[in-house]
N, C-alpha and C positions, 0 to 999 in steps of 0.2 A: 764418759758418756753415761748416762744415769736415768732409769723413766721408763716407760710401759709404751708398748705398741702393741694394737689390738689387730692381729692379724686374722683373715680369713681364712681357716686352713684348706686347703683345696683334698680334694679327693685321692685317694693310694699314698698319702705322706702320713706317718709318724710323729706325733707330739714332736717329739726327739728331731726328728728329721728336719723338724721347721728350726727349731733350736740351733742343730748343727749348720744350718744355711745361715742361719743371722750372725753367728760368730763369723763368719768370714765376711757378711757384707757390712757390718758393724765394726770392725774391726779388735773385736772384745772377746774376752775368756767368758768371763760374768756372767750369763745369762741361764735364765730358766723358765721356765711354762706355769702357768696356772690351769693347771685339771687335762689329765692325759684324754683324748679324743682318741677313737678308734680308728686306723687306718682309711675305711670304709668313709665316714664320718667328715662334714665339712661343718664350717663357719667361725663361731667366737673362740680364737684361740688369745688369753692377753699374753705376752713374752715382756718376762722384766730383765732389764738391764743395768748392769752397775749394782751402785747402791740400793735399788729399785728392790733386788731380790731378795733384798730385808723381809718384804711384804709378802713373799711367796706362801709361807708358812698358815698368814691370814686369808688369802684365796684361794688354799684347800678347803676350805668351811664354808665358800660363798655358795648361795643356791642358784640352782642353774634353771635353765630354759630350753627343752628343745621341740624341732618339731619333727615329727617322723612319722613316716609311713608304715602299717601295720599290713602285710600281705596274712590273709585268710587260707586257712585249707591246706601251710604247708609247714610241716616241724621240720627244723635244721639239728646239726649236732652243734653248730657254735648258736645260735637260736638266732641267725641273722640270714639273710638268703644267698650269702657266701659261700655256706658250708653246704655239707653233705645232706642231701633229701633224709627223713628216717621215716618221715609220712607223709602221705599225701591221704584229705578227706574231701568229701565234694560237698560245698557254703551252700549252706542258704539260710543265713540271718539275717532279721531285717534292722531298720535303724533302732528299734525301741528295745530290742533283742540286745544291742549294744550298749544302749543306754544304761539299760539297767544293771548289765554289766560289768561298766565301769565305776558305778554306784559302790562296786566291793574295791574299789581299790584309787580311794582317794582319802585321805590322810594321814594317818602313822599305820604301817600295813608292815608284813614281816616278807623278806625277800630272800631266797637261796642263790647264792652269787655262782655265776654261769661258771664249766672247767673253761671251758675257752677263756678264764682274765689271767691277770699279773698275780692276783692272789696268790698267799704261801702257804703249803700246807707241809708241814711237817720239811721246814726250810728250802720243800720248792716250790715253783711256780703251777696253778693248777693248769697252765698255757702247755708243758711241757709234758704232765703228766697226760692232758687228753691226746697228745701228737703220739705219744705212744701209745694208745686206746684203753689207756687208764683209767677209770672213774673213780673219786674219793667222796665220801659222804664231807656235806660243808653244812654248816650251821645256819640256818635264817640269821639273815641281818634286820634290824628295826629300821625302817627307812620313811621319812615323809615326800608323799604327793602331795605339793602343795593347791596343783592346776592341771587336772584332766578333761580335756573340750578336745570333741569333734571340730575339726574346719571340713572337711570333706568325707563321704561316706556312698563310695559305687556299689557296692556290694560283696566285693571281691576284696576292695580293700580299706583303710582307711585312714583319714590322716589327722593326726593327733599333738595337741600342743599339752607339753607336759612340764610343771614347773617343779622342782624335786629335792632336796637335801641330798648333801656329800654321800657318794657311796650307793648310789641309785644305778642299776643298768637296765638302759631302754631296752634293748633286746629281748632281757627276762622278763619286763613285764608286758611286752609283746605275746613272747610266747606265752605267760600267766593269762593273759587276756584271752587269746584264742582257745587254749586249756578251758576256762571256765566258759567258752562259749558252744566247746564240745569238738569244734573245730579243727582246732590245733593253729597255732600262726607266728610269722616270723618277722624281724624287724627290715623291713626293705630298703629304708635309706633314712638316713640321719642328720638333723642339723642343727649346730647349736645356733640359737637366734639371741641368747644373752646369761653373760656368767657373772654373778655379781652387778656390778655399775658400768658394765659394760654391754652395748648390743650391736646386734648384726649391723647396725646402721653406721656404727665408726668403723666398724672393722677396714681392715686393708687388704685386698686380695696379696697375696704373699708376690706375684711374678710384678705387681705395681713399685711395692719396697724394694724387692731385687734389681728392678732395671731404674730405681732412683738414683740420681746424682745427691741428692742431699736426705739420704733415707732418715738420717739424725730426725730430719723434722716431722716427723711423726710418731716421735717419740712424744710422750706425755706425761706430765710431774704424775710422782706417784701419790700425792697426797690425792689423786684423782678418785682412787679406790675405798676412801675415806671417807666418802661427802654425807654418809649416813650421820657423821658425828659434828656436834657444833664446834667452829673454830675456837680461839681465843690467843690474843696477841700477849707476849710476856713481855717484862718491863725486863730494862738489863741485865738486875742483878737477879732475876727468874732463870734469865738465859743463859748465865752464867753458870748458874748451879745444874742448870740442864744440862750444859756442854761437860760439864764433869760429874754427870751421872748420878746426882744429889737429888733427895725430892726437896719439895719447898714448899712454906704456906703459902694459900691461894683462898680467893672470898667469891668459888663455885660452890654451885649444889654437886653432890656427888655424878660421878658419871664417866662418861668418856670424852674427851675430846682428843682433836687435832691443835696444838701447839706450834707457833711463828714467832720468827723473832719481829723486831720492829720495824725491819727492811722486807718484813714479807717472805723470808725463805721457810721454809717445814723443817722444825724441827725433830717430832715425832706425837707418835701415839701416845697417849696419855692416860692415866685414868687419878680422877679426884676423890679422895674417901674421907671426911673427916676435914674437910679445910687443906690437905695434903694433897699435892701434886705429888706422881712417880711417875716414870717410864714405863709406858708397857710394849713401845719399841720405838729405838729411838735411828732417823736417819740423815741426820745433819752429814756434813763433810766434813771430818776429820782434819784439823788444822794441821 
């Protein structure tokens, strides 16, 4: 069993947790997640399956999409409205107030990663060290916002669609946001609506694939993940040399492509330099 299924992670589950539920209704070892979602945190979770989780590697890199709510006036110690109060200020920004605002923190912006993550700091996790009331100095990260827009703006709070590069936490720049508005603010609830090539609109609600009889069918080739790159079909003795891990001359312009044999199966990731085909991952079925 082999292929991506885009599940909709539902609310209080762990990446992991959806992971460990598929193994048993899938009947498979194999499997893994594309991009850890926060407990708190629903929607685009992909889960690859089989041979599939070749591509995992490639959809920690994918830019993502979410949309969340920004609560006003209140700073957390995890910076999400889970944790512990540390202040409370009393709002009054208006929408132009926000606007411009957000002006400071839309495209490569530098971000200090929350103690509440999986982060390691000096081989532990900074999750472990805040549970003990530990705080470690952590280094900004460089991170791209690629898409900050208001969809909603009460006053109190607001709702935000954020499109962002690996390595981005909405929380942090929740509470960045409120910081800079004087305010102070925390992330109230979270959704991912699209990771890579995939969005909220395939997803699967996760209790739909559990209670399938034929959950298999929602599975989806993984060359699915790919479609940024142009196809191109190999002739036999291409495919040949592919299946035994050989590059070969080819008459493209450099680049990347997706690779097929003649009958149409994916053979793999590609990339052309110089007239030369090579593997840059390949996931045919092992004869």
């Amino acid at each position: 069993m082999n292929g991506i299924v885009i599940i909709d992670k539902p609310q209080g589950w762990t990446s992991q947790d959806v992971v460990s539920k598929l193994r048993g209704v899938l009947h498979t070892k194999r499997i893994g997640h594309g991009g850890t979602l926060d407990p708190m945190a629903t929607g685009v979770l992909p889960v690859f399956v089989g041979r599939a989780t070749r591509g995992v590697e490639f959809f920690e890199h994918a830019e993502k999409c979410y949309e969340t709510v920004l609560r006003f006036g209140i700073t957390t110690d995890t910076e999400d409205i889970t944790g512990t109060v540390l202040e409370e200020k009393p709002v009054q920004i208006t929408r132009q107030q926000l606007d411009a605002a957000l002006e400071h923190f839309r495209g490569e912006i530098f971000q200090v990663p929350p103690m509440y993550s999986a982060l390691k700091v000096g081989g532990q996790k900074l999750c472990d060290l805040a549970r003990k009331g530990k705080e470690v100095e952590r280094k900004p990260r460089q991170i791209t916002i690629l898409e900050l827009t208001v969809l909603d703006f009460t006053g109190d709070t607001a709702r935000l669609r954020v499109a962002c590069s690996k390595g981005t936490y909405i929380r942090t720049l929740c509470k960045d946001i409120g910081a800079a508005l004087g305010c102070g603010g925390c992330m109230e609830s979270l959704r991912r609506v699209q990771a890579g090539a995939y969005t909220i609109d395939e997803a699967i609600p996760l209790s739909q694939l559990v209670e399938s009889r034929e959950p298999e069918c929602f599975l989806r080739p993984v060359d699915t993940m790919f479609t940024q790159y142009p196809a191109v079909t190999l002739t036999e003795k291409q495919t040949l040399r592919c299946r035994n891990g050989n590059s070969f001359t080819i008459d493209l312009p450099d680049g990347t492509y997706r690779a097929y044999d003649g009958n149409g199966a994916f053979l793999m990731l590609s990339k052309v330099e110089g007239g030369i085909m090579s593997t840059i991952k390949s996931f045919f079925e092992v004869e």
